[in-house]
LOLUM-261968 format. One record per atom (N, C-alpha, C): residue number from 1; atom name; x, y, z. Coordinates in pm, whole numbers. Atoms other than C-alpha are relative to their C-alpha. Example, Ala and Ser with C-alpha at 12.3 -4.5 7.8 and 13.67 -1.06 7.14 Angstrom:
residues 2
[1, N, [89, -119, 0]]
[1, CA, [1230, -450, 780]]
[1, C, [90, 120, 0]]
[2, N, [-82, -119, -6]]
[2, CA, [1367, -106, 714]]
[2, C, [-77, 109, 73]]
//
This chain:
residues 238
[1, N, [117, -72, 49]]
[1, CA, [894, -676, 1745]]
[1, C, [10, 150, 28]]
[2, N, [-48, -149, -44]]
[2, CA, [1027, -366, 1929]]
[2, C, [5, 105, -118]]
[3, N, [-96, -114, 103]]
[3, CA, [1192, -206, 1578]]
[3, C, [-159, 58, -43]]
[4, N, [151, -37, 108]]
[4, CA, [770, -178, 1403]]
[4, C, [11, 151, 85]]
[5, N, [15, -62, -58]]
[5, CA, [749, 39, 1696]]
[5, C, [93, 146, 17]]
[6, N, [-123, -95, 7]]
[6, CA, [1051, 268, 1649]]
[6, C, [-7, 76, -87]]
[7, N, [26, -84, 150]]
[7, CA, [1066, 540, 1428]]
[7, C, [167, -19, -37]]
[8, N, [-179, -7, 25]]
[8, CA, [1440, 518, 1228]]
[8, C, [15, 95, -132]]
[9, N, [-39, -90, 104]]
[9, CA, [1557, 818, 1044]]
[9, C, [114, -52, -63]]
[10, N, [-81, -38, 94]]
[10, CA, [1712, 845, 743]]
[10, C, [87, 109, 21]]
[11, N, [-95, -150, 27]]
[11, CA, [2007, 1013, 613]]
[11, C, [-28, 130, -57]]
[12, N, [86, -166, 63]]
[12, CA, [1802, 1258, 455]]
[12, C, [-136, 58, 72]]
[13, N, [91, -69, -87]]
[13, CA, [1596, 1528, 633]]
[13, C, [-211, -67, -55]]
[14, N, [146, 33, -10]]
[14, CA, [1208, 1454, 643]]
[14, C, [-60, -122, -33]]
[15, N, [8, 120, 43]]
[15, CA, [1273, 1080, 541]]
[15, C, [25, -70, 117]]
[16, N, [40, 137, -175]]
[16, CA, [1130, 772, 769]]
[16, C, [18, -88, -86]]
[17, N, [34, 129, 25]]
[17, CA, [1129, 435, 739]]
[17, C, [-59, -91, 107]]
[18, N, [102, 43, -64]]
[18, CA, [891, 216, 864]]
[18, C, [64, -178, -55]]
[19, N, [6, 127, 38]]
[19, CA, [969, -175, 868]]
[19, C, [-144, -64, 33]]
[20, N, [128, 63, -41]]
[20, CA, [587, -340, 824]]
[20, C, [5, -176, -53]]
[21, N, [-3, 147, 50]]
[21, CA, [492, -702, 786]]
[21, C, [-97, 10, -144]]
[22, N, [79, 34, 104]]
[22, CA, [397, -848, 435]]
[22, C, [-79, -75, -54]]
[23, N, [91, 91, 47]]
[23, CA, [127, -1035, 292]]
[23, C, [58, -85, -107]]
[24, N, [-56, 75, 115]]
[24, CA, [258, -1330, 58]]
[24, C, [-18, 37, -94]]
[25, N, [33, 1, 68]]
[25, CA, [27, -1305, -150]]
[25, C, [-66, 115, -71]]
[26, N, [73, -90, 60]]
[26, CA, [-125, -1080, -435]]
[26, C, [-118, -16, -122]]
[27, N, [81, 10, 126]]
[27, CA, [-427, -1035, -655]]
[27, C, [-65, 73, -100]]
[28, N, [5, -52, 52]]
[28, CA, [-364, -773, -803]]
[28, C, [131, 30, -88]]
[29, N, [-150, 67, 106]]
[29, CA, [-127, -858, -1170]]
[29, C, [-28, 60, -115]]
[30, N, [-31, -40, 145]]
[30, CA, [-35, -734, -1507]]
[30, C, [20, -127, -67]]
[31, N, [2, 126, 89]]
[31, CA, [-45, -923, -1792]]
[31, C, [82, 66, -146]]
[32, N, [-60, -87, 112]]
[32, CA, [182, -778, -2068]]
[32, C, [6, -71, -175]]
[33, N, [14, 81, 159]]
[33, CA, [100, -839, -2453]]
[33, C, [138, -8, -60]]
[34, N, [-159, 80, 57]]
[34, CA, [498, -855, -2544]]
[34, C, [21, -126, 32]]
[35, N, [-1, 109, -32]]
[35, CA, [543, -1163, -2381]]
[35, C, [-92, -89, 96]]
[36, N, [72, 91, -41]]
[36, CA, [261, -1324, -2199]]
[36, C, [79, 5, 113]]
[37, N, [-48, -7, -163]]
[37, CA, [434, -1261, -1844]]
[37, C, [-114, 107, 83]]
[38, N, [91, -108, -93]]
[38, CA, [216, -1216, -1550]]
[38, C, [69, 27, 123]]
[39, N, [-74, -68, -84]]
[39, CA, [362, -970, -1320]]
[39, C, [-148, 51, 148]]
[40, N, [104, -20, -85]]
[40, CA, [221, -892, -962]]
[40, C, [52, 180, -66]]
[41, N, [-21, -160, 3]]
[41, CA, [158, -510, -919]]
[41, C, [-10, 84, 204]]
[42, N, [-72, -67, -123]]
[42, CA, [360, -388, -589]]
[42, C, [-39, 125, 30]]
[43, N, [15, -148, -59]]
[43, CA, [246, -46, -580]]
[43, C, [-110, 58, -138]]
[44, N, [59, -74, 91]]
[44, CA, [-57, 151, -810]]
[44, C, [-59, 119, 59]]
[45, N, [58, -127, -65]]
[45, CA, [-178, 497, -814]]
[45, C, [-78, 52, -99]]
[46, N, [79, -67, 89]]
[46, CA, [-380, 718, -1037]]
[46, C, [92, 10, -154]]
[47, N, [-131, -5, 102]]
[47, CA, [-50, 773, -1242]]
[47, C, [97, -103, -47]]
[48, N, [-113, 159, 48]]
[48, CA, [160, 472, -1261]]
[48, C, [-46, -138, 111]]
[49, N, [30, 123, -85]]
[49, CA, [226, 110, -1084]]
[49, C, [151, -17, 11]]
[50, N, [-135, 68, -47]]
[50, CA, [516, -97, -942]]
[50, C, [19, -112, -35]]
[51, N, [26, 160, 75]]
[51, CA, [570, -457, -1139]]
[51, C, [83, -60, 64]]
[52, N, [-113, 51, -70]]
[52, CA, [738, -721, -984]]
[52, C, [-22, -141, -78]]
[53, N, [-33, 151, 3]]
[53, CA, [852, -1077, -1140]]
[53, C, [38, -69, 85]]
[54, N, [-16, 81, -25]]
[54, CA, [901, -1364, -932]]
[54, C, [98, -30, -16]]
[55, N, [-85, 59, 41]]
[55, CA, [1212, -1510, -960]]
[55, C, [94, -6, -161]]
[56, N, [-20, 26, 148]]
[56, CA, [1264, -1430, -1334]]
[56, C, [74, 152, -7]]
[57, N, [-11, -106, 84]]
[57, CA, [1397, -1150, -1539]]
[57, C, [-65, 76, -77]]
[58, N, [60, -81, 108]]
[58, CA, [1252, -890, -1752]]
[58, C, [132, 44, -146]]
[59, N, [-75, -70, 118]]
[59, CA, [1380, -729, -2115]]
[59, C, [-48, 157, 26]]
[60, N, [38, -103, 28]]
[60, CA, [1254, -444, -2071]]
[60, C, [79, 133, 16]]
[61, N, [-60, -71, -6]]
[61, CA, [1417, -81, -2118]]
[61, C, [-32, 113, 78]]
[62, N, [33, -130, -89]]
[62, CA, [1347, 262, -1981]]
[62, C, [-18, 70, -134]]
[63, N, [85, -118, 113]]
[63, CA, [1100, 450, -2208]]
[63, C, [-41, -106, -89]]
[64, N, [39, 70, 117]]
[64, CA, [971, 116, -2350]]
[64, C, [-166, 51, -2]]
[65, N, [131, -58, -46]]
[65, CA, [604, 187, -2418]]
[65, C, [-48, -179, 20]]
[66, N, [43, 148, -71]]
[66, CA, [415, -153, -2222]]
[66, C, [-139, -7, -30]]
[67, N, [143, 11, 3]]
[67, CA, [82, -224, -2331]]
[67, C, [-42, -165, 63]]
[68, N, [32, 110, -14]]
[68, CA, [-119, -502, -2185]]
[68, C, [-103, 3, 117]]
[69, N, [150, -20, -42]]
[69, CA, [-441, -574, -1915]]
[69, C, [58, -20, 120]]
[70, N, [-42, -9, -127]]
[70, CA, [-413, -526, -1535]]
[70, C, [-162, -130, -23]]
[71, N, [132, 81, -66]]
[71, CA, [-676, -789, -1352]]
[71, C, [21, 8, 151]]
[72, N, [33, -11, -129]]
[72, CA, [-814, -774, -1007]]
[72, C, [-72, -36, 53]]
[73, N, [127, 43, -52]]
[73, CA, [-1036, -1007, -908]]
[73, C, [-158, -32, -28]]
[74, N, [71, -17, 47]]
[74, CA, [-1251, -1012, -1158]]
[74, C, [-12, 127, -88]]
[75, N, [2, -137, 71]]
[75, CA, [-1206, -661, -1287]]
[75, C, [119, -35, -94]]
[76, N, [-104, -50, 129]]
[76, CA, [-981, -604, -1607]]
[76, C, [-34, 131, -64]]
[77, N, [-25, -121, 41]]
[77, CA, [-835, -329, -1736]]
[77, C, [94, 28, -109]]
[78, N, [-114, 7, 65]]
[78, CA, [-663, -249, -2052]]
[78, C, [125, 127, -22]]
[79, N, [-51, -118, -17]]
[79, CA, [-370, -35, -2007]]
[79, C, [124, 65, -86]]
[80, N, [-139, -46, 38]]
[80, CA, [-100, 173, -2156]]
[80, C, [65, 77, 43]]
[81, N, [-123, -46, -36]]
[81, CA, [235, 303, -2052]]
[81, C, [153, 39, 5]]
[82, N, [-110, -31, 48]]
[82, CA, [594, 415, -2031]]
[82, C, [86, -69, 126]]
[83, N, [-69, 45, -106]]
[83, CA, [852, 235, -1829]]
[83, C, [112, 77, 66]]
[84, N, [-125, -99, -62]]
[84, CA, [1071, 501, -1614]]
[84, C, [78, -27, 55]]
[85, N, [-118, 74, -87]]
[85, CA, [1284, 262, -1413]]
[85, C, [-22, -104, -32]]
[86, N, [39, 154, -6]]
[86, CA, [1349, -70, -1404]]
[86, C, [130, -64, 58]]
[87, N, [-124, 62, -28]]
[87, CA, [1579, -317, -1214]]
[87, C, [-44, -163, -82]]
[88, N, [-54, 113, 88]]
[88, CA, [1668, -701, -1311]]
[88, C, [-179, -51, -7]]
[89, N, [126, 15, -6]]
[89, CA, [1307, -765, -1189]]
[89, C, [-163, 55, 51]]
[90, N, [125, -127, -12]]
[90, CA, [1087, -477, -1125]]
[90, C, [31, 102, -136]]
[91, N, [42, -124, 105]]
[91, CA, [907, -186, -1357]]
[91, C, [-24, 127, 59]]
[92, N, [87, -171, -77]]
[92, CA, [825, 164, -1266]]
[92, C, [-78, 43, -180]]
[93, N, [64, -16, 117]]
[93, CA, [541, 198, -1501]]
[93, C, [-87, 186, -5]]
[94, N, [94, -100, -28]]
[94, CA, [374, 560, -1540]]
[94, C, [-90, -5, -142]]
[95, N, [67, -17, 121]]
[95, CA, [63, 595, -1749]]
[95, C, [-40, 10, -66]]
[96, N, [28, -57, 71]]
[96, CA, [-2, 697, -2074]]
[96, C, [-94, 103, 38]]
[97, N, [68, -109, -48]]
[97, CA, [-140, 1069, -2008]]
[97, C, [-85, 36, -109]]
[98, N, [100, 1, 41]]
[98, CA, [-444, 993, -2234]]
[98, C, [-147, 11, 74]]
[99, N, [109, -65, -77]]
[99, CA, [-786, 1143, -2124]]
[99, C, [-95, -96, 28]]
[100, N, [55, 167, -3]]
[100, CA, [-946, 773, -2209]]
[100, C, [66, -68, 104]]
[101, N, [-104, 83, -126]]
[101, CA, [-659, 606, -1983]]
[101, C, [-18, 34, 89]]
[102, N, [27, -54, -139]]
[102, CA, [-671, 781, -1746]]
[102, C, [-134, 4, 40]]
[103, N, [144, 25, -33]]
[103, CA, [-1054, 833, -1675]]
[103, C, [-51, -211, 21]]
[104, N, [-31, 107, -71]]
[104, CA, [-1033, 459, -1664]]
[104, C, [78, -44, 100]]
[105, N, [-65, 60, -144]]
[105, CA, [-785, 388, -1430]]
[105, C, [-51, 65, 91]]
[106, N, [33, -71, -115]]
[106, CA, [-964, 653, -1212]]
[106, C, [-148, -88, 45]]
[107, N, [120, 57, 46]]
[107, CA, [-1280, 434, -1274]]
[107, C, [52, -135, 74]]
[108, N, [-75, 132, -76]]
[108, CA, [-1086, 89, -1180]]
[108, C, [48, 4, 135]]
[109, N, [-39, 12, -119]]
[109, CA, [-953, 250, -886]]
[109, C, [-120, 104, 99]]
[110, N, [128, -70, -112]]
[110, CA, [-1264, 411, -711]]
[110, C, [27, -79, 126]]
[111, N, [5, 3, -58]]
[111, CA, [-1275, 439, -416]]
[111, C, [-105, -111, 80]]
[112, N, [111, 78, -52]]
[112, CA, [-1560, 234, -323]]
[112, C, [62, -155, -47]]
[113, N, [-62, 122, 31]]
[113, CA, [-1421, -70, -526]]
[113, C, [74, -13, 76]]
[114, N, [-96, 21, -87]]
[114, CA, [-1121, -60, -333]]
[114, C, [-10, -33, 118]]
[115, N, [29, 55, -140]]
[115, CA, [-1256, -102, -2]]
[115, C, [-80, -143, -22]]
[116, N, [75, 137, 6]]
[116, CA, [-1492, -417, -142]]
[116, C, [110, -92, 13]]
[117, N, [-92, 118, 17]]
[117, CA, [-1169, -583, -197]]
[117, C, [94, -4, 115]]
[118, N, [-79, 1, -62]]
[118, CA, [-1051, -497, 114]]
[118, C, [19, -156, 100]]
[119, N, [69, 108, -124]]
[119, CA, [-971, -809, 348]]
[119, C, [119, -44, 113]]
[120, N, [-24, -8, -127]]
[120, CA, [-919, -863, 727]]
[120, C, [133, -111, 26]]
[121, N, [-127, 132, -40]]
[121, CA, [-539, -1046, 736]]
[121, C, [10, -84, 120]]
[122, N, [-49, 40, -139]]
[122, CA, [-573, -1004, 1096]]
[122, C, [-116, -150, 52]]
[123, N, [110, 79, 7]]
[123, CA, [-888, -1295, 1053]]
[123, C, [46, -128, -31]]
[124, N, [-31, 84, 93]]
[124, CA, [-695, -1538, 841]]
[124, C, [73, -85, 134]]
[125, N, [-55, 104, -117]]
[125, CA, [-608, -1862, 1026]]
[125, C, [100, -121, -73]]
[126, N, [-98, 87, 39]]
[126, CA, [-324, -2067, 964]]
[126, C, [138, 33, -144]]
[127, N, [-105, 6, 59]]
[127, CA, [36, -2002, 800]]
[127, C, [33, 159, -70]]
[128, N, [-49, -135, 5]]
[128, CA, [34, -1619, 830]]
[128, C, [47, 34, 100]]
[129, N, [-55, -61, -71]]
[129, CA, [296, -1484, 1037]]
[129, C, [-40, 183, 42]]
[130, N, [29, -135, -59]]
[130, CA, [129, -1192, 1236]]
[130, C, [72, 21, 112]]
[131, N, [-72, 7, -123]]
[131, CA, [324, -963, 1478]]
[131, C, [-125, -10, 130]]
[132, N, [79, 27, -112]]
[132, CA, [195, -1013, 1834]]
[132, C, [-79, 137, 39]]
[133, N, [94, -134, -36]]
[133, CA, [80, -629, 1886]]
[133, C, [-44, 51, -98]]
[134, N, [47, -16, 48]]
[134, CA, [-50, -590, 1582]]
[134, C, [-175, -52, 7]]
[135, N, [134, 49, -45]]
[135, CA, [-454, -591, 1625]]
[135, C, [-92, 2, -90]]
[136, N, [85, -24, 190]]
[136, CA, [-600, -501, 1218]]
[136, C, [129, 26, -43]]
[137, N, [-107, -27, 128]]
[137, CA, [-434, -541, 949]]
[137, C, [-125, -48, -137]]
[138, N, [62, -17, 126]]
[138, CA, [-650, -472, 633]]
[138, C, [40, 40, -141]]
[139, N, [-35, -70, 160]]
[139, CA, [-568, -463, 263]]
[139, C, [-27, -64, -95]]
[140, N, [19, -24, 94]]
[140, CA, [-629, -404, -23]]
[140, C, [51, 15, -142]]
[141, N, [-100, 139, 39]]
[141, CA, [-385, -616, -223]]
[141, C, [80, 177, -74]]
[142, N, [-104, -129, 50]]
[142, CA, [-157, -260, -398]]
[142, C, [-65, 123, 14]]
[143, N, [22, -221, -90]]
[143, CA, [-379, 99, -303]]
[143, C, [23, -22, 131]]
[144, N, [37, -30, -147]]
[144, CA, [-430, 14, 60]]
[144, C, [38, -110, 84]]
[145, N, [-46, 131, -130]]
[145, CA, [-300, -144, 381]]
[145, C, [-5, 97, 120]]
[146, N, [47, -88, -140]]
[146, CA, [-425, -9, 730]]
[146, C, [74, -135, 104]]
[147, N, [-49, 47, -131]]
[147, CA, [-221, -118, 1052]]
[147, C, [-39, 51, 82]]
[148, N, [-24, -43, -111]]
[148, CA, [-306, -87, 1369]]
[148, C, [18, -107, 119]]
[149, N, [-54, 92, -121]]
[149, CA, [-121, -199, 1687]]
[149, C, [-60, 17, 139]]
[150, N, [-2, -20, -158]]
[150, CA, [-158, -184, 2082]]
[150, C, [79, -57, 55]]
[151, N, [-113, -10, -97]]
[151, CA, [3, -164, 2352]]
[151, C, [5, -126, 109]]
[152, N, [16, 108, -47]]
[152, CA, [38, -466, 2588]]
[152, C, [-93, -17, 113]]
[153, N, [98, 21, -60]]
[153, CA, [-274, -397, 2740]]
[153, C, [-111, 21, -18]]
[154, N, [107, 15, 59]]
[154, CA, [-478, -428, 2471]]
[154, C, [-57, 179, -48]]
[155, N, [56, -116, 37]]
[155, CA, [-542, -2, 2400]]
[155, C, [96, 38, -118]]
[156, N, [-27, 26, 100]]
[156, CA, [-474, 104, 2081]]
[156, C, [139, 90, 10]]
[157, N, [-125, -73, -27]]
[157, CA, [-68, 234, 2019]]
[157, C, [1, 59, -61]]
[158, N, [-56, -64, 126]]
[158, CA, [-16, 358, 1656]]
[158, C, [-92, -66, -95]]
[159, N, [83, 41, 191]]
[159, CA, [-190, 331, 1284]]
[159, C, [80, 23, -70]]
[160, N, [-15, -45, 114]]
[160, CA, [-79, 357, 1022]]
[160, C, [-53, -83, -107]]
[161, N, [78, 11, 86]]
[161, CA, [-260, 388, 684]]
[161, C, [68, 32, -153]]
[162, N, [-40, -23, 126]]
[162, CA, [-117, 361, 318]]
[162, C, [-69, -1, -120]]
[163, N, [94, -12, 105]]
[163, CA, [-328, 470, 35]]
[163, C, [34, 66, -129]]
[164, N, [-49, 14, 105]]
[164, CA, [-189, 448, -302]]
[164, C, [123, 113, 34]]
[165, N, [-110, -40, -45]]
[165, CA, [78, 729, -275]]
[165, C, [35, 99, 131]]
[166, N, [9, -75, -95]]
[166, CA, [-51, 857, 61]]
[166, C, [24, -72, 119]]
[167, N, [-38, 43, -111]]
[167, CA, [114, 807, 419]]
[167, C, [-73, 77, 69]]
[168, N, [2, -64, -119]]
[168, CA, [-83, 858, 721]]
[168, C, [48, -40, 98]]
[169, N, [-6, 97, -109]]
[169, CA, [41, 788, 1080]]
[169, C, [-58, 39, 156]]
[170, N, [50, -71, -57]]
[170, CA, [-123, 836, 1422]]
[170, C, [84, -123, 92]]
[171, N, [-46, 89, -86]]
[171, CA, [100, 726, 1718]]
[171, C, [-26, 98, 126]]
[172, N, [14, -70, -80]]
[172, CA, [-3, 778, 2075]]
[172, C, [121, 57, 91]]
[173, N, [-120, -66, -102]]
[173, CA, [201, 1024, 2276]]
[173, C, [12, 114, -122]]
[174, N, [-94, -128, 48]]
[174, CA, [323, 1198, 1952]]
[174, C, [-83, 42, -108]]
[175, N, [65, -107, 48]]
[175, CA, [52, 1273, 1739]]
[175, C, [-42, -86, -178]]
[176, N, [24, 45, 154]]
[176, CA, [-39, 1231, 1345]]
[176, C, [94, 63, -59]]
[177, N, [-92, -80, 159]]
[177, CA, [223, 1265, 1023]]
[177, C, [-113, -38, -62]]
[178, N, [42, 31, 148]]
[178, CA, [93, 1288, 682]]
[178, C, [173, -37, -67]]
[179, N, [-125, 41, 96]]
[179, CA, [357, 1202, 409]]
[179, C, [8, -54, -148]]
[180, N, [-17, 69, 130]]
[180, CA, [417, 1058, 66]]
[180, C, [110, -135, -36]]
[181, N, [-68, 72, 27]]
[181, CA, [547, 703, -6]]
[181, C, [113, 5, -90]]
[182, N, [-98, 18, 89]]
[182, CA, [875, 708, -199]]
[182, C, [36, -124, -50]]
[183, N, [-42, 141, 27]]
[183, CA, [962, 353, -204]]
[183, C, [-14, -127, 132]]
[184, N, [-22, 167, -127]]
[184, CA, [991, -38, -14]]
[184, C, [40, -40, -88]]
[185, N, [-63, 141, 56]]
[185, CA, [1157, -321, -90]]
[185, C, [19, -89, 120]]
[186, N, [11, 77, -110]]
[186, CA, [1144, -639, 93]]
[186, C, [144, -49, 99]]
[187, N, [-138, -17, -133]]
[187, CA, [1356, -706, 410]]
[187, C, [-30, -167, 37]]
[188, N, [-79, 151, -27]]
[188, CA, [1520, -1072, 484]]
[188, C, [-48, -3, 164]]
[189, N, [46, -41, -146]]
[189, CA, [1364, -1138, 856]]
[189, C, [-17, -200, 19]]
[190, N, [-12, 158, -37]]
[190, CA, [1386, -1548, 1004]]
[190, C, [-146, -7, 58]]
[191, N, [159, 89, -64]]
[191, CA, [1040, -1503, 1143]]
[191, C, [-141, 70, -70]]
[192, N, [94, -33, 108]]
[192, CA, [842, -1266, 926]]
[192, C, [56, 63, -192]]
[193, N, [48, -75, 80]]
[193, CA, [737, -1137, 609]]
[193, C, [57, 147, -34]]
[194, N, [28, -140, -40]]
[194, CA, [847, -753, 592]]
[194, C, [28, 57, -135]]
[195, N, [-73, -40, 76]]
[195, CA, [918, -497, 397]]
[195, C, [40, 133, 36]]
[196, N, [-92, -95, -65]]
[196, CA, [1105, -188, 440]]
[196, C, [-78, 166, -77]]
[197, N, [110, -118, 55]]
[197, CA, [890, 164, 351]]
[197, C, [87, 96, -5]]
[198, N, [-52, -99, 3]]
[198, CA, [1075, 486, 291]]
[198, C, [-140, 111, -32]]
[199, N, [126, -176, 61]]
[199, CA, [817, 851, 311]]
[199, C, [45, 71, 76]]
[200, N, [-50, -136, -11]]
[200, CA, [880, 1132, 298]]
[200, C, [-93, 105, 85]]
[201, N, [72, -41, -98]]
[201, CA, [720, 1340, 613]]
[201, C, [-16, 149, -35]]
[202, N, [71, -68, -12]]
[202, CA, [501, 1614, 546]]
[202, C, [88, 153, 137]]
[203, N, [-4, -141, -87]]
[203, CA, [622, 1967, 724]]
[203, C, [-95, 1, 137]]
[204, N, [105, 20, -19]]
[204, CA, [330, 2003, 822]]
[204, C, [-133, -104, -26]]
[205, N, [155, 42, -9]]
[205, CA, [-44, 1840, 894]]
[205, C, [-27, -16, -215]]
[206, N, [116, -10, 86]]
[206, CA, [-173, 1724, 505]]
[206, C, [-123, -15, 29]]
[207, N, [165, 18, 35]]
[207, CA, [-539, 1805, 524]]
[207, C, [-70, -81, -77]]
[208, N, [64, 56, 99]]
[208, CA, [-603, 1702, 199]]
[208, C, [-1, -179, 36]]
[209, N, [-41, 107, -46]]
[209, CA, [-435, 1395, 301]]
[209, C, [-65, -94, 117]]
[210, N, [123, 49, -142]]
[210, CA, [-623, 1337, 649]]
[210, C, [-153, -26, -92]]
[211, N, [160, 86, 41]]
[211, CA, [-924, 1306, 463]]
[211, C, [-24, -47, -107]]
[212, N, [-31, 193, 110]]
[212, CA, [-854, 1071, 174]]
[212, C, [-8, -67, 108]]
[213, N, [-57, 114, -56]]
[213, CA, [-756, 873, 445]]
[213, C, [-156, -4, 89]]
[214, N, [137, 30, -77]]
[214, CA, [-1098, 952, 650]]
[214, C, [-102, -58, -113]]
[215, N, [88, 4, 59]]
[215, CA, [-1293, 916, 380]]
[215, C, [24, -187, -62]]
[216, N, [-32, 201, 69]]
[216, CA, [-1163, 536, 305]]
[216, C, [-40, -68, 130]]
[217, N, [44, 35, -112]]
[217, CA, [-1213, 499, 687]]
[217, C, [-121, -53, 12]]
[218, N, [132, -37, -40]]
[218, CA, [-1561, 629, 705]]
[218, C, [-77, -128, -79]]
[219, N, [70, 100, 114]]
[219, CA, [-1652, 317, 402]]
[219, C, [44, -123, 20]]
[220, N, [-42, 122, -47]]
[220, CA, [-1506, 71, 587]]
[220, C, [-100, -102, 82]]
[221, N, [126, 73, -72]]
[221, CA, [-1767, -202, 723]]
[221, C, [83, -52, 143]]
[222, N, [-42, 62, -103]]
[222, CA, [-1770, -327, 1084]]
[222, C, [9, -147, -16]]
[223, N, [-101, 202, 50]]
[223, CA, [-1699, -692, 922]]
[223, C, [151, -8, -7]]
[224, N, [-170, -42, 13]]
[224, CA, [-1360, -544, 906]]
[224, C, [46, 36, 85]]
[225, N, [-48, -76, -90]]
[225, CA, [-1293, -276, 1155]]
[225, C, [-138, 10, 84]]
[226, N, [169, -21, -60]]
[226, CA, [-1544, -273, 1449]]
[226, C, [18, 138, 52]]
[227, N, [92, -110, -37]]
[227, CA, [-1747, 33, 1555]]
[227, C, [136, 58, 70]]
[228, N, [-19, -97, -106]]
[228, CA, [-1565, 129, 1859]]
[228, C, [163, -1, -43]]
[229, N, [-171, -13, 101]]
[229, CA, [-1154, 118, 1640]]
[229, C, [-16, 95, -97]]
[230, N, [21, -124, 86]]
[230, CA, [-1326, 282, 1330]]
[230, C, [-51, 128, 72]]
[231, N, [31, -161, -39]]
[231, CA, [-1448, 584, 1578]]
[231, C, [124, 48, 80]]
[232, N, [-113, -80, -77]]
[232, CA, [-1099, 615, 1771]]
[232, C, [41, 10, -124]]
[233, N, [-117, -53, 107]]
[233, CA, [-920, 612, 1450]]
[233, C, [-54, 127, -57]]
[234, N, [84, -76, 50]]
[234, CA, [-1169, 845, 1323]]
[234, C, [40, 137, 72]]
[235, N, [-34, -114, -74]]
[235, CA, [-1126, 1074, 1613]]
[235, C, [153, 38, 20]]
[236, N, [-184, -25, -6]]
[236, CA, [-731, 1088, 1619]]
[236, C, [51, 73, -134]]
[237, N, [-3, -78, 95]]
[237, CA, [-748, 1180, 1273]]
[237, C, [-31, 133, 16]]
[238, N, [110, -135, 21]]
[238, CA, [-983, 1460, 1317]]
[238, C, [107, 92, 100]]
//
């Protein structure tokens, strides 16, 4: 469990990686009108998403345009896009820079929605592999996933907070990064779940950044995070 705790540089300057544990499951999927394949969605932001098949293949090219309806729980959304990457079974979707599209997806991904759907992993009983110093783990099935650990005597060690393409981290002793997610992909592990994070570390302090990330905090209910966690995290930020 040691490595969560480790920071491991990259070969390239201001690049981390972070190995975190993963949630099986997702409920947040694409539904694509070419073929009736429903894809989870690995990563969304204001601008694009991350598609992932199951076990299968895709056709798809680079610069196909993808139309078809995201769902989330009850929410649907109908979307359009351009595919900028793609391997045998992932998409890198960005999209369509229409003033309609967009004002919806900004609409689908409010802020406030996003936290309703947030929910407490660290709660869930039976046939989720949690690490042992991990003490919350909250998310918010592709914008958001909040970690936080302690130390083996129960006070809190490190956070970290991922919010659509924003990295925060607050570890004690050394302080808060900001950053920007670049990529994950999942990591082969005999006793968990993981997956493997690459971001890109901030120079400096993002501001802007610290408070996206407070401001998702601050709307967080104590059914989730209690009182006296949401005011240290609160204050470490600040």
């Amino acid at each position: 469990m040691e490595r969560r705790f480790n920071l491991i540089k990259s070969d390239f300057e201001k690049h981390e990686k972070r190995v975190l544990p993963r949630f099986p499951f997702c409920y947040l999927t694409f539904k694509s009108d070419d073929n009736a394949r429903v894809y989870e969605i690995k990563d969304i932001s204001h601008s694009g998403m991350q598609l992932s098949l199951k076990e299968e293949v895709h056709s798809f090219k680079q610069d196909h345009i993808l139309k078809g309806h995201i769902h989330w729980l009850g929410k649907n959304l109908d979307i359009l896009g351009t595919v900028k990457w793609h391997t045998s079974n992932r998409l890198g979707v960005e999209f369509a820079k229409k003033r309609d599209i967009l004002e919806k997806v900004q609409h689908f991904l409010d802020l406030e929605e996003i936290v309703k759907r947030l929910k407490p992993l660290h709660k869930v009983d039976g046939g989720l592999e949690i690490p042992a110093r991990l003490k919350y783990w909250l998310r918010s099935d592709g914008p958001v996933e909040v970690f936080v650990w302690q130390h083996g005597d129960g006070e809190m060690a490190k956070s970290q907070i991922l919010f659509m393409e924003t990295f925060v981290e607050w570890e004690d002793g050394v302080g808060v990064k900001t950053g920007r997610i670049l990529s994950k992909r999942n990591v082969d592990s005999p006793l968990l779940t993981e997956d493997e994070w690459v971001f890109q570390i901030d120079q400096n302090i993002d501001l802007e950044k610290l408070d996206r990330v407070k401001n998702l905090i601050g709307l967080i209910g104590e059914d989730l995070l209690p009182a006296e966690a949401k005011t240290f995290l609160m204050r470490q930020l600040s």
